[in-house]
C-alpha positions as CSV (number, residue, x, y, z in Angstrom):
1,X,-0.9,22.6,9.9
2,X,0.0,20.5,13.1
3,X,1.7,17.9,10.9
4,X,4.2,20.1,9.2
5,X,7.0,19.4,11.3
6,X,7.1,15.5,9.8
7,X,5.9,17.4,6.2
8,X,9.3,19.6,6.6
9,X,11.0,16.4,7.6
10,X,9.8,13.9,5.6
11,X,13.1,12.9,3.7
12,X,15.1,12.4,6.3
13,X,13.1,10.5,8.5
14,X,12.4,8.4,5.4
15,X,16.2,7.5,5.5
16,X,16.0,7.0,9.1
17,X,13.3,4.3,8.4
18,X,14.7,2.9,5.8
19,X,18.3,2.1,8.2
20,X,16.0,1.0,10.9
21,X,14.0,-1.4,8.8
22,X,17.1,-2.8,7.1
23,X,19.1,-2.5,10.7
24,X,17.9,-6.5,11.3
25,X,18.4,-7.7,7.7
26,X,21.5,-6.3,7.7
27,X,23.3,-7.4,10.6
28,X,21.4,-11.1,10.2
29,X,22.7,-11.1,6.6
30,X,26.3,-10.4,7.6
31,X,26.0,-12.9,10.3
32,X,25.0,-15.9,7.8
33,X,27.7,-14.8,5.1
34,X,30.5,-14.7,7.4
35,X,29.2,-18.1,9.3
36,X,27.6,-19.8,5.8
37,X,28.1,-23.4,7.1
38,X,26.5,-22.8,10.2
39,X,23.7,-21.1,8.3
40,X,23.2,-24.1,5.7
41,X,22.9,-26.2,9.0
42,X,20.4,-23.6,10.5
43,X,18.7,-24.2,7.2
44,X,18.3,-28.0,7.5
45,X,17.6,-27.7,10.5
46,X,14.6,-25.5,10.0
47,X,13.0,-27.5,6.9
48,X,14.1,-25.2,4.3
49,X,13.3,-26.5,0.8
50,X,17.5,-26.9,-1.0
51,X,19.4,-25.5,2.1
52,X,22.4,-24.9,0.2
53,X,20.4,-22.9,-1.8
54,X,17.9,-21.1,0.6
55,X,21.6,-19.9,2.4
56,X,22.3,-18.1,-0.6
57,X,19.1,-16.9,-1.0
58,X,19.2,-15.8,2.5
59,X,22.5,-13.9,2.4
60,X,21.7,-12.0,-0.9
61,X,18.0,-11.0,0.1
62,X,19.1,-10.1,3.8
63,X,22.6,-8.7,3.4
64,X,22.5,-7.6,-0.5
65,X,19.2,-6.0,-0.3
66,X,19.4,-4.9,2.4
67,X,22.4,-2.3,1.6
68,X,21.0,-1.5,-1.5
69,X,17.2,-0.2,0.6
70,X,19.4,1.4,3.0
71,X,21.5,3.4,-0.3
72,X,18.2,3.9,-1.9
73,X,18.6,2.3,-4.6
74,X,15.9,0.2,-6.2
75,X,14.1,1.1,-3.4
76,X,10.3,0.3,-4.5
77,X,10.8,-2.8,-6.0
78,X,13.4,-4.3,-3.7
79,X,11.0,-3.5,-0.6
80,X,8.3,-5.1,-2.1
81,X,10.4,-8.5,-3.1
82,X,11.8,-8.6,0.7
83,X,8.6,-8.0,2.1
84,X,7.6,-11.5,-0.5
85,X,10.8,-13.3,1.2
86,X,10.1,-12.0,4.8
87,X,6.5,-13.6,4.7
88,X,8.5,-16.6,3.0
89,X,10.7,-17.2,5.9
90,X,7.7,-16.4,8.3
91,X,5.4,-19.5,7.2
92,X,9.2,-22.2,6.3
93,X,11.2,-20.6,9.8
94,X,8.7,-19.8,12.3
95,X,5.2,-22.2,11.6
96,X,4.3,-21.5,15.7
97,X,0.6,-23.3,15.0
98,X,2.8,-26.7,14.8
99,X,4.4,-26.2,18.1
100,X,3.8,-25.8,21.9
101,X,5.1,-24.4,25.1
102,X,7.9,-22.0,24.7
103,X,8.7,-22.8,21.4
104,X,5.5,-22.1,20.2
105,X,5.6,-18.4,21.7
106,X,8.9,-17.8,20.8
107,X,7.8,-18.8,17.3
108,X,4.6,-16.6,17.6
109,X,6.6,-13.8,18.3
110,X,8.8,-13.7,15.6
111,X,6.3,-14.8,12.7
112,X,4.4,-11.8,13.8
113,X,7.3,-9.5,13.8
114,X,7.6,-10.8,10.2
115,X,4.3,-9.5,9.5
116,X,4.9,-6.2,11.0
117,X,8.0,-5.7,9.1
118,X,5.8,-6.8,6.1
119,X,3.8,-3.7,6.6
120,X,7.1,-1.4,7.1
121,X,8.5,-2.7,4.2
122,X,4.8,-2.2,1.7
123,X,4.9,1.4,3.3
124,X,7.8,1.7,2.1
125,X,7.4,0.7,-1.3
126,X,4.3,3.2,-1.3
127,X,6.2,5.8,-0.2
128,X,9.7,5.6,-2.1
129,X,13.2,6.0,-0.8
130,X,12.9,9.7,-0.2
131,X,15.2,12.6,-1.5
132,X,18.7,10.8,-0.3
133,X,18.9,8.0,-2.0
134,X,20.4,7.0,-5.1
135,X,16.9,6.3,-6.8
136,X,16.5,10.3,-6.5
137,X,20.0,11.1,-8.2
């Protein structure tokens, strides 16, 4: 009884969580599309296995898939495979146990925030896309 105001709700704040969650991906993917050679350098820079490669990867997983959570579409499955690449990018971008001072907290911080949108992005593969989204058309 006390919960039915999120129960009479639930679809819509399932969209709102779903722009939220992508709201980062998004904006980062856009970023490294529009500035690709300066993402490629970010890349070597950082390690990444084929950098070339890992920019494309990148820029589909972040900008591509992200749009297609925040449409609903493929919602499940595409949560579940950026949740896979966001744990990815946690261990190759921000490996904090290597590193000290600053750099190591700064590091900490976002490999952390990594796992927490880990969990966000599990729920939401539990939990579906909601009622406005193209998975429920």
């Amino acid at each position: 009884m006390r919960y039915t105001l999120f129960e009479n709700r639930k679809d819509e704040l399932i969209l709102v969580t779903r722009i939220l969650l992508m709201a980062l991906f998004v904006l980062f993917g856009w970023s490294k599309l529009t500035g690709f050679s300066g993402t490629v350098a970010y890349m070597t820079q950082t390690g990444a296995p084929m950098p070339e490669i890992s920019a494309v990867i990148a820029v589909v997983m972040e900008f591509v898939v992200g749009i297609a959570i925040v449409v609903g579409l493929y919602t499940r499955p595409l949560a579940v495979l950026l949740a896979l690449y966001t744990l990815g990018t946690a261990f190759i971008a921000h490996h904090y146990w290597t590193m000290s001072g600053m750099e190591q907290y700064v590091n900490m911080i976002n490999f952390y925030k990594n796992v927490s949108i880990i969990g966000g992005l599990l729920l939401l593969s539990v939990t579906g896309p909601g009622k406005y989204s193209f998975d429920r058309k």
